[in-house]
VOBA-1610 file (N, C-alpha, C; in pm, whole numbers, padded with zeros to 5 digits, always signed):
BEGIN
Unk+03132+02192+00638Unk+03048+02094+00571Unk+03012+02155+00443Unk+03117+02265+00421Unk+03036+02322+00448Unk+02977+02369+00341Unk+02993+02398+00224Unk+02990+02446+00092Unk+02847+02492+00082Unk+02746+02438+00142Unk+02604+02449+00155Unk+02611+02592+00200Unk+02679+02663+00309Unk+02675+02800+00423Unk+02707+02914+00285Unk+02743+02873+00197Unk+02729+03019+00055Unk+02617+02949+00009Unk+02530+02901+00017Unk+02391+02913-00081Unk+02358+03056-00047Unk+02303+03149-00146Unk+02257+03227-00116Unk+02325+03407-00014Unk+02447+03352-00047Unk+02529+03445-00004Unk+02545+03564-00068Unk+02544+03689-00009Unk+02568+03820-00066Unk+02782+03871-00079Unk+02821+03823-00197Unk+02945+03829-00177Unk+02946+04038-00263Unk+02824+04075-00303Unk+02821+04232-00355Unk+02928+04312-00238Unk+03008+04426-00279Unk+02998+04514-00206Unk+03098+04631-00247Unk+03093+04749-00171Unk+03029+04895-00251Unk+03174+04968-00172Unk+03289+04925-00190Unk+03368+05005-00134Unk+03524+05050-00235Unk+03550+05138-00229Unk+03631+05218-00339Unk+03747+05107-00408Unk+03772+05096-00558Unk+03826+04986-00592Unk+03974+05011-00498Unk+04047+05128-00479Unk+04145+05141-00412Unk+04157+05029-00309Unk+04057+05058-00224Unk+04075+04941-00094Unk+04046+04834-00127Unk+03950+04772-00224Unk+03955+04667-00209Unk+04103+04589-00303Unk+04180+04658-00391Unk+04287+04604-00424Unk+04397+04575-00340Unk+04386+04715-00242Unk+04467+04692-00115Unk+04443+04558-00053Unk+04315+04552-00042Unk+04278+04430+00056Unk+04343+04295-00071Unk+04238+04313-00148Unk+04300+04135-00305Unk+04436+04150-00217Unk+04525+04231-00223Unk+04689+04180-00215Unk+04758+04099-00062Unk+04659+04148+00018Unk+04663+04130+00166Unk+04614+03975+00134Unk+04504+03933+00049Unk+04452+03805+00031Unk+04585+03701-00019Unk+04638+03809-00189Unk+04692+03730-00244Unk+04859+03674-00179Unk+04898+03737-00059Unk+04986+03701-00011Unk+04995+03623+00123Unk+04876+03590+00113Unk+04873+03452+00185Unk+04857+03513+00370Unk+04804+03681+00360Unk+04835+03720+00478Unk+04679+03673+00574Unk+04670+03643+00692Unk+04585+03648+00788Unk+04484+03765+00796Unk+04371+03750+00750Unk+04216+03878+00780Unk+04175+03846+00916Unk+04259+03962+01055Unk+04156+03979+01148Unk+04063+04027+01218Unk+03991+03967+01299Unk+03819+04079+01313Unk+03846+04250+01313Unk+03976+04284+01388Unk+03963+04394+01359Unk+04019+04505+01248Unk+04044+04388+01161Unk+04146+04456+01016Unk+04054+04541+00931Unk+03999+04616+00860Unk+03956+04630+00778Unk+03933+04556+00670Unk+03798+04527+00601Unk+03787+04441+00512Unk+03680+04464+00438Unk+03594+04427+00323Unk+03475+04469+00249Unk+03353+04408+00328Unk+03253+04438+00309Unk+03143+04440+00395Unk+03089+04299+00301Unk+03125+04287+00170Unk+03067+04128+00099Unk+03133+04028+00176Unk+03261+04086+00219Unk+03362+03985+00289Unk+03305+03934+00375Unk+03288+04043+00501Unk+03251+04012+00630Unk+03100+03929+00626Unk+03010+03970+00544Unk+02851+03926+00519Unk+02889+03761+00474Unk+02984+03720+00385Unk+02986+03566+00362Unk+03035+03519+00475Unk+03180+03560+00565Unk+03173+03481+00651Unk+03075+03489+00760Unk+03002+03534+00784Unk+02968+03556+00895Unk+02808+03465+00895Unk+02788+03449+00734Unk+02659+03317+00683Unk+02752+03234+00674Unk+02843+03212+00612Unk+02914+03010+00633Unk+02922+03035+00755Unk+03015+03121+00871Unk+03060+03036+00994Unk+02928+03026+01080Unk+02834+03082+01056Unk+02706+03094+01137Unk+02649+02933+01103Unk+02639+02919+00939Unk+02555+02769+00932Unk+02676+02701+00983Unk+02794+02737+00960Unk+02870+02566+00987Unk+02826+02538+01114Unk+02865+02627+01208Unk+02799+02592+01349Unk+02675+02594+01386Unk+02564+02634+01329Unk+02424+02539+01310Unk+02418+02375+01286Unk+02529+02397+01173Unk+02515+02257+01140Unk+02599+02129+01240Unk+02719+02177+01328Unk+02744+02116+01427Unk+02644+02093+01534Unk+02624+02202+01547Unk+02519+02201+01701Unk+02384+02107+01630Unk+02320+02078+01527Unk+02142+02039+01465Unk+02265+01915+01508Unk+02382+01900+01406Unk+02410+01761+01409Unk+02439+01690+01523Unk+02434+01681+01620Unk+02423+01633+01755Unk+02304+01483+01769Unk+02181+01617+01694Unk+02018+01542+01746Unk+02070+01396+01677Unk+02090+01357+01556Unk+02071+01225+01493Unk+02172+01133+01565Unk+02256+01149+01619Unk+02338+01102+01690Unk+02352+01094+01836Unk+02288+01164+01907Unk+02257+01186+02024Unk+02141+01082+02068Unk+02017+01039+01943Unk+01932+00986+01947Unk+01979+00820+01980Unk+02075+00791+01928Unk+02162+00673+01960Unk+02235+00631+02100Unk+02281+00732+02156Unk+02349+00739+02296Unk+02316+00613+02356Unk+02176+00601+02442Unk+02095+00497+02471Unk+02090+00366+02442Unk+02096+00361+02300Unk+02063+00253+02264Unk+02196+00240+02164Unk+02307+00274+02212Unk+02436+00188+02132Unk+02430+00039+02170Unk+02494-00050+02074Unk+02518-00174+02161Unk+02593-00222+02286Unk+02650-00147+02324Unk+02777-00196+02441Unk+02812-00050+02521Unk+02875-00092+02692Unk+02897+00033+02738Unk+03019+00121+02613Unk+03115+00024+02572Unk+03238+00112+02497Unk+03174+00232+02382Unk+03075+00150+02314Unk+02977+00234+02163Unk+02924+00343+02298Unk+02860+00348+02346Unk+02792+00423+02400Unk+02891+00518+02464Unk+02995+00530+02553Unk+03099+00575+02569Unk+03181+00653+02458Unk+03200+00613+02347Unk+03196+00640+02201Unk+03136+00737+02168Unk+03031+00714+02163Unk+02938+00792+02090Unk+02891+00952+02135Unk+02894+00920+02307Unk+02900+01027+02404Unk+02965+01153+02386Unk+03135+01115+02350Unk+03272+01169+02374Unk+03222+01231+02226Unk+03189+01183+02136Unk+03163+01235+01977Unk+03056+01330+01958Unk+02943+01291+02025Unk+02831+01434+02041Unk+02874+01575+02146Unk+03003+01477+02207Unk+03071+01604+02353Unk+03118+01732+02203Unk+03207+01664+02156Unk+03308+01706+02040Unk+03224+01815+01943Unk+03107+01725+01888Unk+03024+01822+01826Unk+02985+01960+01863Unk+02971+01910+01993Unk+02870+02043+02081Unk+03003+02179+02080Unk+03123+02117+02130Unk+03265+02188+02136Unk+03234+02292+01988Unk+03249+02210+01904Unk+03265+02285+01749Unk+03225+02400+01709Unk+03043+02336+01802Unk+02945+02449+01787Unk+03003+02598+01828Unk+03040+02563+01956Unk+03099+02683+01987Unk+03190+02762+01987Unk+03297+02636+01914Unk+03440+02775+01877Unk+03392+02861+01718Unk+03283+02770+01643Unk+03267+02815+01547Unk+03147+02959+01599Unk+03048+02960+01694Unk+02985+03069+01711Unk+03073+03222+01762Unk+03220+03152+01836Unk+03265+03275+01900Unk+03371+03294+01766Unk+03383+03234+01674Unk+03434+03292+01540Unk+03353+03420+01514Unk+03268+03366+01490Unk+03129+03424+01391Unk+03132+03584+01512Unk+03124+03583+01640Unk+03110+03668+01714Unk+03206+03765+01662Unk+03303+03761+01661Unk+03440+03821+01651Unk+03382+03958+01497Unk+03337+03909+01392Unk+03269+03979+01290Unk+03167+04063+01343Unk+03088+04064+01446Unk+03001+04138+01495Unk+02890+04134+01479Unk+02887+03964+01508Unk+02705+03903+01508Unk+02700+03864+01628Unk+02579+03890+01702Unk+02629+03764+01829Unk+02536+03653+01784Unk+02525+03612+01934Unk+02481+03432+01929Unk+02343+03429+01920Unk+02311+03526+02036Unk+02165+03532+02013Unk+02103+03577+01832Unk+02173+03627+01792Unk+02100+03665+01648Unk+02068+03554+01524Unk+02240+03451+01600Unk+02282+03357+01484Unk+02123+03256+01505Unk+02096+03259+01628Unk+02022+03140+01689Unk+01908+03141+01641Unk+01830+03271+01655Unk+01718+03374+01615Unk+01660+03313+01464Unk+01807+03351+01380Unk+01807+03338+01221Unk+01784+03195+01192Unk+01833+03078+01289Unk+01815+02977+01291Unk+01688+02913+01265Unk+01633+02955+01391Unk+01537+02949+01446Unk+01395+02986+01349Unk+01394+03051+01260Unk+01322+03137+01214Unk+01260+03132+01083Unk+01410+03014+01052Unk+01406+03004+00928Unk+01543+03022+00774Unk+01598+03140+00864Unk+01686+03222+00831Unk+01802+03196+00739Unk+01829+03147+00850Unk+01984+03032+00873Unk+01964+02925+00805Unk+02012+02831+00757Unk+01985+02710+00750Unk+02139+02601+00799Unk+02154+02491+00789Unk+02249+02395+00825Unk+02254+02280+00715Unk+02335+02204+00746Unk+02375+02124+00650Unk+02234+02038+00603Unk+02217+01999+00482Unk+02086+01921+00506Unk+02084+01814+00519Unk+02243+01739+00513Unk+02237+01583+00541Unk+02198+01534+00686Unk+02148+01627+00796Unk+02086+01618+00909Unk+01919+01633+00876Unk+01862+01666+00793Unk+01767+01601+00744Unk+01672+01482+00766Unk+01763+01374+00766Unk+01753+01252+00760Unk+01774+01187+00847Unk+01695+01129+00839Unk+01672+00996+00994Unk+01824+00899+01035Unk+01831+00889+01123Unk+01899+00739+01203Unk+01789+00674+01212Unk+01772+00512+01099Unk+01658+00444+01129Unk+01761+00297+01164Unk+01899+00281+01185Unk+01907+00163+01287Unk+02107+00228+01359Unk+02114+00133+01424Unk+02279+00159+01461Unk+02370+00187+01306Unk+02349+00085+01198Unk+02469+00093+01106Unk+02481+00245+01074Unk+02342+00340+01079Unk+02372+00441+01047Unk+02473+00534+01108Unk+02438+00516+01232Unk+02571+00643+01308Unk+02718+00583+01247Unk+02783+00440+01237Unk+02894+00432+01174Unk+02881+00521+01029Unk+02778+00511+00982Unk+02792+00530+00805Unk+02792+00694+00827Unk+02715+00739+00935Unk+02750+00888+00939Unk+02865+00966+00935Unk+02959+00842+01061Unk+03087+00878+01080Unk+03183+00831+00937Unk+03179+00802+00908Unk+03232+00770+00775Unk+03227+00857+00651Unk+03088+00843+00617Unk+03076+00945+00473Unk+03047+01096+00510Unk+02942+01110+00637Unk+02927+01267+00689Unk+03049+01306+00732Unk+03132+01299+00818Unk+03208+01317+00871Unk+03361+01332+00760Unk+03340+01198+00652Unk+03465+01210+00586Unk+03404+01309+00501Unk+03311+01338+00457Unk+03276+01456+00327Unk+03300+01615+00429Unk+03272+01649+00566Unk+03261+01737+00646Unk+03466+01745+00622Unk+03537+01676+00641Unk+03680+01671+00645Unk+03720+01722+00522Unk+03685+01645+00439Unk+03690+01700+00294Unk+03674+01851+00221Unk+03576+01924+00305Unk+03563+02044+00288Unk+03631+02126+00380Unk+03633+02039+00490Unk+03698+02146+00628Unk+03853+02175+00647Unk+03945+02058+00571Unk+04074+02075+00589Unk+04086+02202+00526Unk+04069+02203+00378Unk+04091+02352+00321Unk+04084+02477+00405Unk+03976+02473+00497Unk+03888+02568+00553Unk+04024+02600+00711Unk+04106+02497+00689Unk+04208+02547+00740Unk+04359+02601+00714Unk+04313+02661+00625Unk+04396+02844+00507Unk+04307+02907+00493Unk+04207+02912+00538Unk+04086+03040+00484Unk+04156+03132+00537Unk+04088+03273+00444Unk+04198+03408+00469Unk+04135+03488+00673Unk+04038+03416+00677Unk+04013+03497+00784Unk+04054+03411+00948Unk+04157+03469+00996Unk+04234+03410+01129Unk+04151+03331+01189Unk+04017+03405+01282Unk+04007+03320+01366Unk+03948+03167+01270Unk+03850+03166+01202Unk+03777+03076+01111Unk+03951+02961+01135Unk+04001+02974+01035Unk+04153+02923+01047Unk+04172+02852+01132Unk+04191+02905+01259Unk+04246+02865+01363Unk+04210+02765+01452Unk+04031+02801+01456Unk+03922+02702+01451Unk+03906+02542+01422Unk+03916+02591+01297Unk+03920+02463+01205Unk+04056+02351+01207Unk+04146+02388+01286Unk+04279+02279+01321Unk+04195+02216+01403Unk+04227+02244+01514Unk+04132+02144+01637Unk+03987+02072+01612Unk+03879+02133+01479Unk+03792+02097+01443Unk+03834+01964+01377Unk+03947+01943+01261Unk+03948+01859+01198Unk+03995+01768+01250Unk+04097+01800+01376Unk+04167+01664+01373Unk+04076+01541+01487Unk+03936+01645+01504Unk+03844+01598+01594Unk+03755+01544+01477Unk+03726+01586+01403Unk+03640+01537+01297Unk+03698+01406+01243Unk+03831+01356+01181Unk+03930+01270+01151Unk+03907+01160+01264Unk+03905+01211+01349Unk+03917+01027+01467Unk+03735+00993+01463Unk+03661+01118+01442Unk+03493+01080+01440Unk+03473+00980+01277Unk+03575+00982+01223Unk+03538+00942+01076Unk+03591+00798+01070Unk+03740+00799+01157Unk+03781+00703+01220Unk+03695+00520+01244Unk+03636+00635+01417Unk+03562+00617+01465Unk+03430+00484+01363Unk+03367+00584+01261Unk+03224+00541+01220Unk+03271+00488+01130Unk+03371+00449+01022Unk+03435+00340+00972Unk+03480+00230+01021Unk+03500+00209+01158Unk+03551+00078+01274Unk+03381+00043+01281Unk+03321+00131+01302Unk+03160+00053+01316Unk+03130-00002+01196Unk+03122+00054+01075Unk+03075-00027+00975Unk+03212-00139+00911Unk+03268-00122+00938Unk+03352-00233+00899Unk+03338-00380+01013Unk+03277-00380+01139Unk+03228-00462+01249Unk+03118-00517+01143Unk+03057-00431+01110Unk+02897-00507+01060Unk+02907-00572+00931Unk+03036-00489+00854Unk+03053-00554+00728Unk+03113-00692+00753Unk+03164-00703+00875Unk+03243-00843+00925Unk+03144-00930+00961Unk+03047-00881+00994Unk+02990-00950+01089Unk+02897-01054+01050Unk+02755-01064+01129Unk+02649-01179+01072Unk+02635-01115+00863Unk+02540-01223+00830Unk+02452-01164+00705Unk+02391-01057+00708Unk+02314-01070+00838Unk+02194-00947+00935Unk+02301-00824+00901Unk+02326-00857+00985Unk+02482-00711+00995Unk+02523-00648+00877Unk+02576-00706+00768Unk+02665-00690+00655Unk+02513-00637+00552Unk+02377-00643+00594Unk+02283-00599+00510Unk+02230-00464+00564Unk+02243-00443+00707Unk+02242-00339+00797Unk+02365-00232+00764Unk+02454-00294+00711Unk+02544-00188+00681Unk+02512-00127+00509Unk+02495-00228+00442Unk+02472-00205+00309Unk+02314-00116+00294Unk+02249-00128+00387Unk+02087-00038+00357Unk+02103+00075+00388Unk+02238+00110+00521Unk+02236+00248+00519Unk+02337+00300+00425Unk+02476+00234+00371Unk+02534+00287+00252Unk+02413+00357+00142Unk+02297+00272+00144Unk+02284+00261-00006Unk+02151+00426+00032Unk+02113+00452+00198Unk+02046+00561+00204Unk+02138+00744+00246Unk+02253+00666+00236Unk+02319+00782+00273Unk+02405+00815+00171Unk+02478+00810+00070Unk+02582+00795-00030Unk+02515+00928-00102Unk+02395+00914-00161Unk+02338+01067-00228Unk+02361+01179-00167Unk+02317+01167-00053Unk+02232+01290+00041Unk+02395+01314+00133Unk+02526+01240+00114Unk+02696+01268+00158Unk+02758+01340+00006Unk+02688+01367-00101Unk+02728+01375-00203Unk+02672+01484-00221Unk+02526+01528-00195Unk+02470+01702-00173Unk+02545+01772-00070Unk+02640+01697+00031Unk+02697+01826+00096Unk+02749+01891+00054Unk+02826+01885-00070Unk+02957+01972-00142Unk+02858+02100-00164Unk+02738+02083-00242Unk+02686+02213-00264Unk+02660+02167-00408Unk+02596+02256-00483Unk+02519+02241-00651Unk+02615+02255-00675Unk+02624+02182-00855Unk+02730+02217-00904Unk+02801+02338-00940Unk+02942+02333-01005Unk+03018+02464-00966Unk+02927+02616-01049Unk+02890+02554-01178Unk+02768+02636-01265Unk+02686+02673-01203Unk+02609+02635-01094Unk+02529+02680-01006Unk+02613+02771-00899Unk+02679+02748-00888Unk+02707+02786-00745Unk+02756+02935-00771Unk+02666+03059-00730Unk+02693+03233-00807Unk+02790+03277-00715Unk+02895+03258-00626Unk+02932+03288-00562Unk+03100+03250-00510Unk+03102+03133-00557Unk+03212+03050-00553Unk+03316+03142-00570Unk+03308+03169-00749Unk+03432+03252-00762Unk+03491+03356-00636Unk+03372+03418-00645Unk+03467+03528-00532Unk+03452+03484-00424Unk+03426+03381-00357Unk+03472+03344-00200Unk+03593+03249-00234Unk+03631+03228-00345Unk+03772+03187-00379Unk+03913+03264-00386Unk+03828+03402-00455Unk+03922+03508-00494Unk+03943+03545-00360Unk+03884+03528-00228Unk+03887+03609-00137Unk+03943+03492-00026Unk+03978+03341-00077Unk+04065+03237+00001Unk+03985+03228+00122Unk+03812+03195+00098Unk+03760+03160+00194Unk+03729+03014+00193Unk+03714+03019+00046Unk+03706+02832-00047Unk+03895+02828-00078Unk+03917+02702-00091Unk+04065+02699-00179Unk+03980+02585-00220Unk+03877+02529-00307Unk+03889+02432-00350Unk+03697+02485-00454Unk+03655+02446-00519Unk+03522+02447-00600Unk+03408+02291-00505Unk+03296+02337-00581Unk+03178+02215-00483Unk+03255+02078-00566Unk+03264+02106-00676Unk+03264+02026-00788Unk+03408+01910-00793Unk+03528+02001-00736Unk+03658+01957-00703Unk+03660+01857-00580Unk+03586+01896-00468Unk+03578+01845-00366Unk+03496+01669-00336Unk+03411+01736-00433Unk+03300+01595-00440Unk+03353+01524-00511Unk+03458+01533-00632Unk+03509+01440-00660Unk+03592+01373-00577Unk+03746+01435-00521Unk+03821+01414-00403Unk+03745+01260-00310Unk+03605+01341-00254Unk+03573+01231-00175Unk+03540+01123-00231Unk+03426+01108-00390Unk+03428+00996-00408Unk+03513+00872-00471Unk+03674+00961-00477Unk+03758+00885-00498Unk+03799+00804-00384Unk+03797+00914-00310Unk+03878+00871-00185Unk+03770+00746-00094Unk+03653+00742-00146Unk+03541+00682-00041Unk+03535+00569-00087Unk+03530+00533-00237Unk+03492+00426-00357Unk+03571+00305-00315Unk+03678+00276-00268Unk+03788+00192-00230Unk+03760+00169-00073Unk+03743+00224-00003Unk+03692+00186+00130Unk+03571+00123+00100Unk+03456+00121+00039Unk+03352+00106+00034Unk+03398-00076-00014Unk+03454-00055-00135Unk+03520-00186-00186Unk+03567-00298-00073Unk+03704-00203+00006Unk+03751-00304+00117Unk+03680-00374+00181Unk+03531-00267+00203Unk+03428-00342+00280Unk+03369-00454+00254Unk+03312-00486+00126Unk+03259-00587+00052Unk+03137-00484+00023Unk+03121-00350+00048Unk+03003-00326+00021Unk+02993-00249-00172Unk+02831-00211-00214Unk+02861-00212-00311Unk+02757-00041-00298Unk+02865+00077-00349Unk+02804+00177-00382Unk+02687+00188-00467Unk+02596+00267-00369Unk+02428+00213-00475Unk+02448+00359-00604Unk+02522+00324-00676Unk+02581+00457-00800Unk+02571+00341-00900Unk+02491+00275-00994Unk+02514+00193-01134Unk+02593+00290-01205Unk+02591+00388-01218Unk+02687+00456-01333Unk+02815+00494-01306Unk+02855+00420-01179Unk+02994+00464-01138Unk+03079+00393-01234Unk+03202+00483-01255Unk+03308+00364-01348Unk+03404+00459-01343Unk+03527+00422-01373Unk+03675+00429-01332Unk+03708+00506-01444Unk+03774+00612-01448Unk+03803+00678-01595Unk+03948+00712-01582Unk+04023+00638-01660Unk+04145+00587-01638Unk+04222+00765-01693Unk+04140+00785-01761Unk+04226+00907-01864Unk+04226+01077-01701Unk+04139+01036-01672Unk+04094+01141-01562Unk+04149+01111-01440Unk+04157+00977-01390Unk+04227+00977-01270Unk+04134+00925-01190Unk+04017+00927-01174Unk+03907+00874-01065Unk+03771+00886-01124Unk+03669+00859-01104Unk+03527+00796-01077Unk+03468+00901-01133Unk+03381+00820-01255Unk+03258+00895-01300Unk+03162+00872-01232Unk+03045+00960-01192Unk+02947+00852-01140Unk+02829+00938-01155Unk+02736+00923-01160Unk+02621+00919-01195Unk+02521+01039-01166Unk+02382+01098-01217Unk+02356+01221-01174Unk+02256+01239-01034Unk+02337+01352-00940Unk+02283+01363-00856Unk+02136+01420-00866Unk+02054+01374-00796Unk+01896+01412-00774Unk+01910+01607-00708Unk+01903+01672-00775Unk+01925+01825-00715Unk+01835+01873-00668Unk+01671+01804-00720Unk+01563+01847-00675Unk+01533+01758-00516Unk+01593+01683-00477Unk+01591+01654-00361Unk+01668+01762-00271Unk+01770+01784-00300Unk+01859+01843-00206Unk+01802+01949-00244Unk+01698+02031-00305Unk+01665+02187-00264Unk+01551+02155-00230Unk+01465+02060-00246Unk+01322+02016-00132Unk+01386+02013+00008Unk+01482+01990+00081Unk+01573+01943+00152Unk+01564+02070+00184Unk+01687+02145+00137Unk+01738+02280+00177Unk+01647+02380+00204Unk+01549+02343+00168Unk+01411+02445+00178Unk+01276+02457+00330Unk+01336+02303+00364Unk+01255+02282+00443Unk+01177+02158+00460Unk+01206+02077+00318Unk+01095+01969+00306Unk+01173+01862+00329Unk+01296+01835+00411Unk+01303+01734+00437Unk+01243+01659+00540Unk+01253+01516+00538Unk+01145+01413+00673Unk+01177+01465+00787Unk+01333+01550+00838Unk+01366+01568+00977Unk+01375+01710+01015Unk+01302+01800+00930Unk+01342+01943+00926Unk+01273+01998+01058Unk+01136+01933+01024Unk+01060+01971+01178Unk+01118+01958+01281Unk+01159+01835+01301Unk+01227+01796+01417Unk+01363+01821+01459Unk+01381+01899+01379Unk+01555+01920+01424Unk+01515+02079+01465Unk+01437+02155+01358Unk+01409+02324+01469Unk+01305+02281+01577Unk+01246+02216+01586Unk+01137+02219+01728Unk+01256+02151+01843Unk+01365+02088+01819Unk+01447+02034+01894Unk+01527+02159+01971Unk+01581+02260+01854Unk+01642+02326+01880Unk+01582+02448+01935Unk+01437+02479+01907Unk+01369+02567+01960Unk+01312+02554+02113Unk+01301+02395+02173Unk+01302+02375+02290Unk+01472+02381+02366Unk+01533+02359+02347Unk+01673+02382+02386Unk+01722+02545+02392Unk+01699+02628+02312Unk+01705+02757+02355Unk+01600+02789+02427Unk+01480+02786+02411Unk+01353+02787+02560Unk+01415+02748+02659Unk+01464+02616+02679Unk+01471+02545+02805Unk+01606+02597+02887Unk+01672+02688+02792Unk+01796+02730+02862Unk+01801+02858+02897Unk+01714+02940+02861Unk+01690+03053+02923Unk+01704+03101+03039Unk+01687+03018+03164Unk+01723+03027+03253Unk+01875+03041+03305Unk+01904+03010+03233Unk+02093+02961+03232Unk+02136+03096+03191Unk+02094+03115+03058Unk+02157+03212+03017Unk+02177+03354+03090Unk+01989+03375+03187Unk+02000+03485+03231Unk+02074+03412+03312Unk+02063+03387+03416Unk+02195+03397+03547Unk+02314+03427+03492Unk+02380+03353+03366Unk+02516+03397+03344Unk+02546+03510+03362Unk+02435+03605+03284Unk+02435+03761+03263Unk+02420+03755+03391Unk+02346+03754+03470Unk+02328+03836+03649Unk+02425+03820+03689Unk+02524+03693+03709Unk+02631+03717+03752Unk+02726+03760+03702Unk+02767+03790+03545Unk+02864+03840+03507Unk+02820+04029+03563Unk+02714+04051+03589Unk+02713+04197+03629Unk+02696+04214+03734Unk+02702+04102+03816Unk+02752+04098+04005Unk+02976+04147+04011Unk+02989+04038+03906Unk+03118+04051+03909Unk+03170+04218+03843Unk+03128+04278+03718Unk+03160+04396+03692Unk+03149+04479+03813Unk+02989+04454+03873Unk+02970+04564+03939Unk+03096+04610+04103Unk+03119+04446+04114Unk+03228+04434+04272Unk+03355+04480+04213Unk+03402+04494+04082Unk+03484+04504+04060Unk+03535+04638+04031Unk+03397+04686+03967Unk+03378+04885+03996Unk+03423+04937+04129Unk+03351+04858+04236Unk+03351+04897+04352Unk+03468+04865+04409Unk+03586+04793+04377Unk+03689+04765+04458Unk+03806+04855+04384Unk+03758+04939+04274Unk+03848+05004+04197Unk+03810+05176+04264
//
């Protein structure tokens, strides 16, 4: 999602230019970085903050969607919707036993979460205030999350890589998915077709802060590029989508709430208008409407599983221990 997981990233680091040229060439030839290869410690420190938020930001993203389960319209939506928060939860975790592999565990990622630390995407922020939204989620969250994530499948580091196949092509039918919903409503009554257009017109900004500040802002980019963890800039990407989004939006009958959008024939795709930045770092900071509620969510869910967790451990050291003993 991810472009947000380098805010604030430490890409510094302090190891003899020898190796790290060794390493640039290992990058520049397109070779695979694995957990146990040798690599620079800026290296290991960025991935180990993107793959930590991306999978924050799978696992937070659950709550706004999960909140729907219940109250979809029909057993099929609800069935739907189920199989799509199943998917999420999945993500969470191939992306945490990525992150493991670098030599963080889970408990720490959770901790950092938890704490403050960490942060996640901030377009979870924001409320589900009727059904059109979970389609519009699946649509623009989901297609902007694709948008960043295909790349993210050539990143130089294996497992991350490897990850991210099965992530996207799960993400792709979720985007699917929440485009068949809003295109129902865009079909549908007046009611409907205005239900779809109120959440276009509250979600389109805050699908447009996922890329990350612009590329001038962003202190870090370069070298998580040089190092083929990005293959693409915030700035490259956000365009991509709102080319790619602007024409669906059209098919719909709906009308992007952007007045300054317009077609720039010489460029190839869509000018459009300036993003609010001081929202998305009130946001990123903490001050969004759902911030509370997404760590007190998540802070009862690691409480409430505690129990779980120890038994795992008791029994995984029932099994070592029988297994000492039969050796």
């Amino acid at each position: 999602m991810y472009s947000q997981g380098l805010i604030g990233a430490d890409g510094r680091t302090d190891e003899a230019p020898e190796f790290l040229e060794a390493f640039q060439k290992r990058i520049d030839a397109e070779e695979k970085i694995e957990p146990m290869d040798a690599m620079p410690e800026g290296y290991r420190r960025t991935l180990i903050r993107q793959i930590g938020q991306h999978a924050h930001s799978e696992i937070v993203g659950m709550l706004p969607e999960g909140n729907w389960i219940t109250r979809a319209p029909s057993l099929k939506r609800k069935a739907a919707l189920l199989a799509k928060v199943q998917d999420e939860g999945g993500h969470g975790l191939y992306l945490y036993a990525a992150a493991e592999t670098l030599g963080v565990s889970r408990d720490q990622m959770t901790e950092e979460l938890l704490s403050g630390k960490a942060k996640y995407s901030s377009i979870f922020n924001y409320p589900t205030l009727s059904w059109a939204d979970i389609g519009t989620i699946g649509w623009l969250v989901d297609g902007a999350a694709i948008m960043n994530q295909i790349p993210l499948c050539r990143c130089s580091f294996g497992p991350y890589a490897r990850a991210m196949i099965r992530v996207c092509k799960e993400e792709s039918f979720h985007q699917r998915q929440g485009y068949e919903i809003v295109m129902t409503l865009a079909r549908g009554t007046p009611e409907q077709k205005a239900m779809a257009q109120d959440s276009l017109n509250r979600w389109w900004w805050p699908s447009l802060m996922m890329f990350g500040p612009h590329d001038a802002e962003s202190q870090h980019s370069d070298q998580n590029m040089k190092w083929k963890i990005k293959r693409f800039s915030n700035d490259e990407l956000r365009q991509k989508f709102i080319d790619a989004t602007v024409p669906q939006a059209q098919f719909l009958g709906l009308s992007v709430p952007d007045p300054d959008l317009t077609w720039n024939e010489e460029k190839g795709g869509y000018d459009h208008g300036p993003i609010d930045w001081d929202e998305f770092w009130r946001v990123v900071k903490g001050g969004g409407v759902m911030n509370r509620d997404r760590i007190e969510a998540r802070q009862k869910a690691w409480d409430d599983g505690a129990w779980v967790r120890e038994a795992a451990l008791a029994h995984a050291e029932k099994r070592r221990a029988r297994k000492l003993a039969a050796e």
